[in-house]
C-alpha positions in Angstrom: 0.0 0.0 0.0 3.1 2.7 1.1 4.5 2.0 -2.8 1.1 2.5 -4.2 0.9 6.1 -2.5 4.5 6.6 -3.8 4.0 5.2 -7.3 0.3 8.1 -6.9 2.6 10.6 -6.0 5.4 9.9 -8.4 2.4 10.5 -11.3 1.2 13.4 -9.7 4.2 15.0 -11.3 2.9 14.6 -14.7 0.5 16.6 -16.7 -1.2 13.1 -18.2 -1.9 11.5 -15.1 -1.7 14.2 -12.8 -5.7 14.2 -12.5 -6.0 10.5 -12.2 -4.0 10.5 -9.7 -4.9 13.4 -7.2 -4.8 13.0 -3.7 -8.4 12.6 -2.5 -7.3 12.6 1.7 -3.9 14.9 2.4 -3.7 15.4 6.5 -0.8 16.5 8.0 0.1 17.3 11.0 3.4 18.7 11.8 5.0 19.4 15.3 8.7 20.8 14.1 9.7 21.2 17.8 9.2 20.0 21.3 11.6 21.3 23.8 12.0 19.3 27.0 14.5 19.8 29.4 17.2 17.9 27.7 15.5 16.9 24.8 14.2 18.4 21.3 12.0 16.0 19.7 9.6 16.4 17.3 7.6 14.9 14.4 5.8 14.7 11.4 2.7 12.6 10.9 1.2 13.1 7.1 -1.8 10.7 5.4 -2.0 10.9 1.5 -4.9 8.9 -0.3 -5.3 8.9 -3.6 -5.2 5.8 -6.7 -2.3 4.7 -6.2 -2.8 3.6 -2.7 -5.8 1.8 -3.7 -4.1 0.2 -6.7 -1.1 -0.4 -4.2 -3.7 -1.9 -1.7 -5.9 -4.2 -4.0 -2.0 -5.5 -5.5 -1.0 -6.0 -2.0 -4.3 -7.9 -1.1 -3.9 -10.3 -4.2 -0.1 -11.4 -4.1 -0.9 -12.4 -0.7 -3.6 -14.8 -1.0 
């Protein structure tokens, strides 16, 4: 599923597929910075949906059956 999104976003980048592939969920949330006393942490949470993850999903679904 993770190289379906990443195979959606790689053809995001072209003009052809670009609409086919559109992100339909893009949530991020991003928390650059947490100081603690000794620590500095922080992180970066983001969920991308779009046809490639299904594609990626359905594929991953099938060669594991």
């Amino acid at each position: 599923m993770i190289l379906g999104t990443w195979l959606g976003l790689f053809f995001q980048r072209f003009a052809a597929t670009a609409v086919l592939f559109a992100n339909v969920v893009d949530f991020t949330i991003d928390i650059r910075q947490i100081d603690l006393v000794m620590v500095r942490i922080g992180f970066l949470f983001a969920m991308k949906l779009n046809l490639g993850t299904l594609i990626g999903a359905i594929t991953g679904i099938v060669i594991t059956r």
